[in-house]
Phi, psi and omega in degrees: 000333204264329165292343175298296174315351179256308198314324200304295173304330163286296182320298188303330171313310201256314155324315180275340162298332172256048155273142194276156185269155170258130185251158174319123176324292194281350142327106187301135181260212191258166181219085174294202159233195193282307173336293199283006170252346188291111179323151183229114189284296184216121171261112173280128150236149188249137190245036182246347172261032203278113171215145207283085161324102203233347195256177204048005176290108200254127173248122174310157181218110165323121173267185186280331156297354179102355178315146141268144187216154174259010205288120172323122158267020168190130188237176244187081155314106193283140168259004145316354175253353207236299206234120172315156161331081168098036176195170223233356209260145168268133165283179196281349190272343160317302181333304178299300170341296190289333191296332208260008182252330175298280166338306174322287190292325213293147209043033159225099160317189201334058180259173159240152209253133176246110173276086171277093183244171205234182177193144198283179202273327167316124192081174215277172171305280182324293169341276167321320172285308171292346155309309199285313179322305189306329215260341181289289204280347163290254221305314175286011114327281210281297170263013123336311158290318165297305182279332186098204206259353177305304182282164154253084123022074225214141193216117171231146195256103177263018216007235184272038181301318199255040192292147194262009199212191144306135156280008198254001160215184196296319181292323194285293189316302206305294191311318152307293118049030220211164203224120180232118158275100213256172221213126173211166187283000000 
């Protein structure tokens, strides 16, 4: 009985909330014009491109010691800015990108860097991990040479397995779409 009464209870809730409200009689009112009264027959909003802005955002963060930091333990690659459609090679402005994530990191030495990469839903399962793998190990290739023997280097192809978005439009694939540098003690 008691799973019945809370949908019950909700339902009566969400009804009395949608009564329409009453305003003072003797209140003056607005004196719209025909535009603004003019009946709204049908509205569509598409919701598949809604997606929640998070990046670049920085936040303390708890270390294992109990420490507080303001230092990114992750950044975030778009790879439509990194890797042509469907190829693994970084273009030179990815290069300048990775020199300036490099620069970023260089002087906290003997961390480990984890280099992931995704891909949108398109094309097989199998496909997509090795695509994302390649596009992982490009970029950890690249900044191997910059930071040096400092770091520990670590590259996983996860294709769409993680999507941050809808795959059901062009900006959500574009988003899916990525490469992350997670930063660890």
């Amino acid at each position: 009985m008691r799973a019945l009464t809370t949908p019950v209870v909700a339902l009566i809730l969400l009804v009395l909330a949608a009564a329409p409200a009453r305003a003072d009689p003797s209140a003056p009112g607005p004196d719209p014009t025909a535009a603004a009264t003019a009946e709204v027959r049908e509205v569509r909003v598409s919701t598949g491109d809604l997606v929640p802005v998070v990046e670049g955002l920085v936040f303390p963060s708890a270390n294992l010691d109990g420490s507080v930091t303001d230092e990114p333990s992750e950044i975030v690659l778009l790879s439509d800015v990194f890797f042509a459609y469907n190829s693994a090679r970084l273009s030179a402005k990815a290069k300048r990108e990775l020199a300036a994530v490099a620069t970023t990191l260089s002087g906290r030495p003997g961390r480990t860097l984890t280099i992931t990469g995704h891909t949108d839903s398109r094309g097989t399962s199998a496909y997509n991990r090795g695509l994302s793998l390649r596009r992982a190990q490009a970029v950890r290739d690249v900044l191997a040479r910059l930071l040096g023997a400092d770091y520990t280097l670590v590259a996983i192809g996860r294709g769409e397995s993680e999507p941050r978005a809808s795959n059901q439009s062009g900006r959500g694939r574009a988003l899916n779409r990525r490469v992350t540098l997670r930063l660890s003690s």
